[in-house]
N, C-alpha and C positions, 0 to 999 in steps of 0.2 A: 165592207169591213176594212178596216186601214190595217195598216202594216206595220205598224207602230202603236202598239194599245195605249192604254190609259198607263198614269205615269207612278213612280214612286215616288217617294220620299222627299220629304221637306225637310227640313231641319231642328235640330235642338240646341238654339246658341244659348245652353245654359255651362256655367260652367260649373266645372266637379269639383270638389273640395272634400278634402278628409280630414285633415286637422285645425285643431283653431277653431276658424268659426265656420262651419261648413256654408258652403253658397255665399260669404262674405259680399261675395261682387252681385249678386242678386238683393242682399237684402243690406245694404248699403255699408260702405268703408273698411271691413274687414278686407287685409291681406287675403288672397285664395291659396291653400295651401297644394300637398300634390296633386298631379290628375291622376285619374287612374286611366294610365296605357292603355288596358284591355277594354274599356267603355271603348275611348274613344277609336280601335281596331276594329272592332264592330260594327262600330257608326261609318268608318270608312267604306268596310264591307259593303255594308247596305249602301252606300253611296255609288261606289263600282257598281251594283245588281241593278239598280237605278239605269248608270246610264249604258250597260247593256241590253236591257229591257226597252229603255226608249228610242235606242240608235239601231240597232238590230233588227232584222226582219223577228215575226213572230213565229212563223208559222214556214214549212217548207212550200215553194209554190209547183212543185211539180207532182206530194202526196196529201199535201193540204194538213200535215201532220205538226204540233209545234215542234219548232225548233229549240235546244239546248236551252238556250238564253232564256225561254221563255218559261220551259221547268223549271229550270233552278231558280229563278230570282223574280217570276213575276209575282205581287204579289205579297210574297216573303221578304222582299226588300223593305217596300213601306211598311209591312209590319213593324220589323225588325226596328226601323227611325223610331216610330210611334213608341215602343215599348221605351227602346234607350229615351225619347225624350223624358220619360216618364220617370227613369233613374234619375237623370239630370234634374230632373225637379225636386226629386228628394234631396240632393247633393246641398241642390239653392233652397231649400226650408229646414234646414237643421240637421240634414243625415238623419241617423238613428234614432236620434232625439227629436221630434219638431218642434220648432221655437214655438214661443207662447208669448200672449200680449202683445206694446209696442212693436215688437222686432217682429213678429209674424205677420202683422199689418199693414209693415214696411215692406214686406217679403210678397205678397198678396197683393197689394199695390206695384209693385216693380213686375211681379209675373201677370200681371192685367197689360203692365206698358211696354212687354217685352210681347205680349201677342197684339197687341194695336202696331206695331211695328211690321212684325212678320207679316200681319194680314194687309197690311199696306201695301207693300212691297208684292202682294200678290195681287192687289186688287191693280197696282199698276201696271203687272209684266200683264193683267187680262187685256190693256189695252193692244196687244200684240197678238198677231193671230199664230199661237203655238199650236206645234203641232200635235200635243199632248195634253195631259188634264194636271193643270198646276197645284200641286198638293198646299203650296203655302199657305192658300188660305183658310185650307179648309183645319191645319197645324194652331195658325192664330185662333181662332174660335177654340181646339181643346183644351189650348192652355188656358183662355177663359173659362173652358169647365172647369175646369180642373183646380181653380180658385178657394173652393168650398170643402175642398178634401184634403189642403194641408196640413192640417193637422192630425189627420185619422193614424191610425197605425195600420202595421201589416197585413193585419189577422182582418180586422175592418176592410182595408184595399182590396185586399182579393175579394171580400164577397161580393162585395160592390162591382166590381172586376165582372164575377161570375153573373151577377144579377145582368148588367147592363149587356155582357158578351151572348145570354139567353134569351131574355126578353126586347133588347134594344130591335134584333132582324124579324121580330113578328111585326113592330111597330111600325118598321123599315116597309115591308111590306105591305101592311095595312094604307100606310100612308101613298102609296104608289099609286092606289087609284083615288083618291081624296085629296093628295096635295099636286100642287105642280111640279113635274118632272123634271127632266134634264134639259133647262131652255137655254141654257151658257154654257159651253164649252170650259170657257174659262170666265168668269163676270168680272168686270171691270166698277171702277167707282162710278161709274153711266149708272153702271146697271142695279148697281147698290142702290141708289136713288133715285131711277128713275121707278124700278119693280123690287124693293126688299123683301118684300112675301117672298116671290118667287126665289129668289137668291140667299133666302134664311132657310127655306123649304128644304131648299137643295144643299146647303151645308151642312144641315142636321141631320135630314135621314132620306133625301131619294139623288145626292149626288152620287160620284163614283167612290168618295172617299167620307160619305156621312158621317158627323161626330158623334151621334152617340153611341153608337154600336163599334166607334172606332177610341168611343172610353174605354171598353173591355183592354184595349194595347197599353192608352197611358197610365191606368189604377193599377193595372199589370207590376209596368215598372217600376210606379211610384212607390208600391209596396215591397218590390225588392231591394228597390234602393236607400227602403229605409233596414236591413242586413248589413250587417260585417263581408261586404265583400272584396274586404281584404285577406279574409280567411279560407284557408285550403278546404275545410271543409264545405262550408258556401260552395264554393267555386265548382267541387265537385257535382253537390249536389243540383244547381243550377243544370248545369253539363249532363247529368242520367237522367233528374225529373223531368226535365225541359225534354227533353228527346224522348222519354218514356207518355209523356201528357200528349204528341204529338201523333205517335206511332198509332196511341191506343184511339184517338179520334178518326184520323185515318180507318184505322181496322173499321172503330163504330159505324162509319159511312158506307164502309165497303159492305159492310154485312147485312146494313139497310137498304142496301138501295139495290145490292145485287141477290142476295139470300132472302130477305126478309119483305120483298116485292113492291120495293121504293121506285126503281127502276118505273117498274109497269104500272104503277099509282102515278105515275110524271106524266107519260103515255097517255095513260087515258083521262085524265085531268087537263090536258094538252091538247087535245085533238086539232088544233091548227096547228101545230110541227108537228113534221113526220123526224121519225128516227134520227138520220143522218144531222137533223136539224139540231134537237134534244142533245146526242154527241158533242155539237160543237159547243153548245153553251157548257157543258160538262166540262170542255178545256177551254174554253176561254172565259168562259162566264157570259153575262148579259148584253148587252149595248143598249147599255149602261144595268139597264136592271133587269132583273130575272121577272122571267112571270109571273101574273099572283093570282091565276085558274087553282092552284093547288097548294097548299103550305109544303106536301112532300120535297115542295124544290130546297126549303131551306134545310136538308140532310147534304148537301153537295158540296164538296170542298174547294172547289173552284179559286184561283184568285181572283180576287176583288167583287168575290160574289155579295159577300159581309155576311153569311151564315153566321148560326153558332159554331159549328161544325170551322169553315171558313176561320175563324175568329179564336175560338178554343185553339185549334191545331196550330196556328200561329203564334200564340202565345209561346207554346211551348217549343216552338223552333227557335224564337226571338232567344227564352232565357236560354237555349241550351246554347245557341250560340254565343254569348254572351256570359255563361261558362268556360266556355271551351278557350276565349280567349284573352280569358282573365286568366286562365291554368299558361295556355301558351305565353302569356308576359312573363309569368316565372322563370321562363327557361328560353326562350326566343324573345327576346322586349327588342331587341335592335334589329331585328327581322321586321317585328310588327309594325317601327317607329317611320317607315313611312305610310304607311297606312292609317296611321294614330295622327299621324300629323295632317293628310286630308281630313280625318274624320270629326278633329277639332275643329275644323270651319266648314262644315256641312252647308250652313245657310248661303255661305259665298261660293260655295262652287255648285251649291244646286242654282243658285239663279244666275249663274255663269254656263252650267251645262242649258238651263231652259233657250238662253240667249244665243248658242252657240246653233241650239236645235232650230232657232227660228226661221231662218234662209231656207233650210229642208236640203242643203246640199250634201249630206249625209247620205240620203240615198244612192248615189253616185259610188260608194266604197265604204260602207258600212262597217264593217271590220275595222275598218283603217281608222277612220273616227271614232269608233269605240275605246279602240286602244288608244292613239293619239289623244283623247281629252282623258284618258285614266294616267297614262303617263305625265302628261302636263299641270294636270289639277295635280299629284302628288309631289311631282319638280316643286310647284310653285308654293304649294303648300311647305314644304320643307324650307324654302329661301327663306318664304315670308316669315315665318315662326322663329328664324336663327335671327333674323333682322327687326325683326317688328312685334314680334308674337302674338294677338290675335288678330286671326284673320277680320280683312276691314268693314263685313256687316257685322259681324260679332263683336268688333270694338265701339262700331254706331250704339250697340241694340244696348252693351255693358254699360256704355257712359249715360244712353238715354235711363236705363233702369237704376243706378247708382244715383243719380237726381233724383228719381220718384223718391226712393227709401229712403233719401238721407233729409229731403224736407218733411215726410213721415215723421222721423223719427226726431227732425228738430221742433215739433209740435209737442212733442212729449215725451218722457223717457225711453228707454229700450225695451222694457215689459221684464226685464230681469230684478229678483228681488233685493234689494239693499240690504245688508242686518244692520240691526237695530242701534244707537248707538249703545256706548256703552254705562251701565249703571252699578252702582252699590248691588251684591245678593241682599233678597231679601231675610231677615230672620227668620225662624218658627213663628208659624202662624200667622205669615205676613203673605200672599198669594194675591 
């Protein structure tokens, strides 16, 4: 078992917008108006939990126990991307509102060529032997889900959300012994075309980061993103429910598996791991995938197990986090704003950290490279954004998606209604 698990987070080079025309730079020529601070301190967050998770040892080598690094952020990090990408798309399909007609088509078109991008980009770092499991492309594929649902509203998002975050990990499973497993580490475009069975198998439901059970994070966000969360109220609510959704999934696992005799249904459902064994996938999860002797596995919260349980519970850490520091830009925003300012170019410094991780000479001083690429990535982030403003795969991804939409929308109008011109009222009885 490596010392370096499976990785977080990818990226969300969408950009946020609240007035105007929201997602303007997604669905083509509109000015982008403010960002919101507290998204993007979030996305930073998770980006930090990212590269302490992957640069850090996991686990201590002298009680075999995880380390700090690996509680708090494994796991919960790539949630947490997954969820914000999920805002971010609401930001780029209209906010509150979603577009409709030409301009959604345009929007739809641009978030198809903004994940043909991302998955490029990952299918090329596969040609490099990383030492972790590259989330990007398994990012490029959601967004591709995630084509079909821009227009739904809130109330619709979640249940979808719910549906996919309960049902998607039986399938997950099911598929475990029926489809081909983890044969790529990372797949490269070899591998796209030499085996795309196998490497479509593994992106949907038996990699480390499978997309449909990793819908439950983006219909998550998508749905909240289409809220007022510029409003105090929102923000709170995000911030208790979020945390309260989390707690009580938690409790539900605990109460199944140790009360309610999930635990001993693993056990004897298991009989080729012994105890100590069962533990450790308990805290680390699978390699890669959990068992499928027993469905009792899918009650365990594990990270990157992909449970419901897994899945639900992270939901609700993502929004409460994502409360908490939309409350915190209130009253800290120049605290946040280096952090805000990594987190708006997530895509360039996750494939900046993957690059950095490749040599492996991280192992050497751990620590030191933790902090030194968290330090540097926010330096650099800050210069770039006074100087330049988006960071430069998020200017690629803007400019390539700004062309999709805009020859979209020069094919035909915008989808907004025109009024009528104007005429004579009719008299009595004239209709």
């Amino acid at each position: 078992m490596s010392a370096h698990r499976t990785p977080p987070p990818g990226t969300a080079a969408t950009t946020q917008v609240l007035s105007g025309d929201p997602g303007g730079d997604a669905a083509g020529g509109a000015r982008p108006g403010r960002r919101l601070l507290g998204v993007d301190a979030a996305r930073g967050l998770a980006l930090f939990g990212m590269v302490a998770v992957h640069t850090l040892p996991s686990w201590d080598e002298q009680t075999g126990a995880a380390n700090l690094s690996w509680t708090l952020f494994a796991g919960h990090s790539a949630a947490l991307f997954a969820t914000l990408a999920g805002v971010s798309l609401a930001f780029a399909s209209g906010g509150r509102t979603p577009r409709t007609g030409r301009r959604m088509t345009a929007t739809r078109w641009a978030l198809a060529g903004r994940a043909g991008v991302i998955a490029l980009v990952g299918f090329l770092l596969g040609f490099l032997a990383l030492p972790v499991s590259n989330i990007l492309i398994y990012y490029g594929l959601l967004f591709l889900l995630a084509v079909p649902f821009l227009r739904l509203r809130t109330r619709s998002l979640l249940l979808w959300a719910a549906l996919f975050a309960l049902a998607a990990p039986f399938l997950m499973q099911w598929s475990l012994d029926v489809l081909p497993g983890l044969e790529y580490a990372n797949p490269s475009l070899v591998d796209l075309v030499v085996d795309p069975g196998t490497v479509l198998s593994q992106l949907l439901l038996t990699g480390v980061y499978p997309a449909l059970p990793w819908m439950a994070f983006l219909l998550a966000g998508l749905a909240i993103g289409r809220t007022d969360l510029t409003s105090r109220r929102v923000q709170i609510l995000l911030a208790g429910a979020g945390a309260a959704v989390a707690l009580l999934t938690w409790g539900f696992s605990v109460l199944a598996l140790r009360v309610l005799g999930g635990y001993e249904a693993i056990v004897q459902g298991t009989p080729w791991m012994d105890r100590s064994a069962i533990d450790e996938v308990m805290v680390f999860g699978g390699d890669p995938s959990l068992p499928t002797d027993t469905l009792w596995w899918l009650l365990i919260p594990t990270p990157h197990s992909n449970t419901p349980v897994f899945l639900v519970l992270n939901v609700g850490l993502a929004l409460s986090v994502l409360g908490i520091c939309l409350l915190l830009e209130r009253v800290a925003g120049r605290v946040l704003a280096p952090i805000a300012a990594a987190g708006a170019m997530t895509f360039t410094l996750y494939t900046a950290h993957l690059l950095i991780l490749w040599p492996e000479y991280y192992d050497l001083a751990p620590m030191a490279w933790t902090w030194g690429q968290i330090v540097t990535f926010t330096v650099f982030a800050l210069l770039w954004k006074r100087a330049l403003g988006q960071g430069p795969l998020e200017k690629v991804v803007t400019r390539f998606t700004r062309a999709i939409s805009r020859g979209v929308l020069a094919r035909g109008g915008d989808g907004t209604q025109r009024p009528a011109p104007w005429s004579a009222p009719r008299g009595p009885g004239r209709r």
